[in-house]
N, C-alpha and C positions, 0 to 999 in steps of 0.2 A: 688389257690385262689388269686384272685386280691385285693391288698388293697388297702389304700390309701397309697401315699409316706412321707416320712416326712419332705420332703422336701414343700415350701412354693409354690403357685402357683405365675405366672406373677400377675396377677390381686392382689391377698393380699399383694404381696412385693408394687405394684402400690401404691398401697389405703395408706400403711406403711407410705412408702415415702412422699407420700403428707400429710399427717397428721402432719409427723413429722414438715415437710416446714410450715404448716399452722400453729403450733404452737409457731415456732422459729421466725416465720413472725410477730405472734400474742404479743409474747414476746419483739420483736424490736421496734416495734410502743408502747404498751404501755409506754417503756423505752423512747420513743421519746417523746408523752404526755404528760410525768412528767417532762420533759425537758423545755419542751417549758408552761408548767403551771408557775414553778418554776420563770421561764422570765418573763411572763407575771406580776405574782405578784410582781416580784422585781421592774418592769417598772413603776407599779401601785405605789407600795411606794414610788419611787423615783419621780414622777408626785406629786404624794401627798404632800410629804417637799417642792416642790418647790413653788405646790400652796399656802402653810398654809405659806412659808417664805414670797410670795409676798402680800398677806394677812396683815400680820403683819406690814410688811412696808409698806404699802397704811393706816393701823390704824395708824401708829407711824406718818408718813405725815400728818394725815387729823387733829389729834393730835397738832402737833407743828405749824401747817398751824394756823394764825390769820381768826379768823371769816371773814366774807366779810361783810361790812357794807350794811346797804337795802338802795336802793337810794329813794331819797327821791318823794312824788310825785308831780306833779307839779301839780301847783294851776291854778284854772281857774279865769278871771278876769271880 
């Protein structure tokens, strides 16, 4: 009587294999995603302070800056 072997055929070891790769591939890149989120948000907050510091120092200028007088308008004769 012929059985089956119990041994694995080329094609199931095949399919194994790449499964495995597709997994381990799958695992890398999201590790890379969270990498590069992680940057992005840091770059975002660090844009952010610089915005909100020149902000404040354009208020504290405009602030300490003397009004500008309105010139006056000329009269017609």
């Amino acid at each position: 009587m012929a059985g089956k072997s119990n041994e694995p055929s080329e094609v199931s070891v095949e399919r194994a294999r790449r499964k495995l790769m597709a997994q381990q591939e799958g695992q890398t890149r999201m590790a890379e995603i969270q990498r590069e989120s992680v940057a992005v948000r840091s770059n975002m907050a660090r844009l952010r302070e610089l915005r909100l510091a020149k902000e404040a120092e354009m208020q504290a200028d405009a602030a300490a800056a003397p009004q500008p007088r309105k010139a006056a308008k000329a009269r017609k004769r």
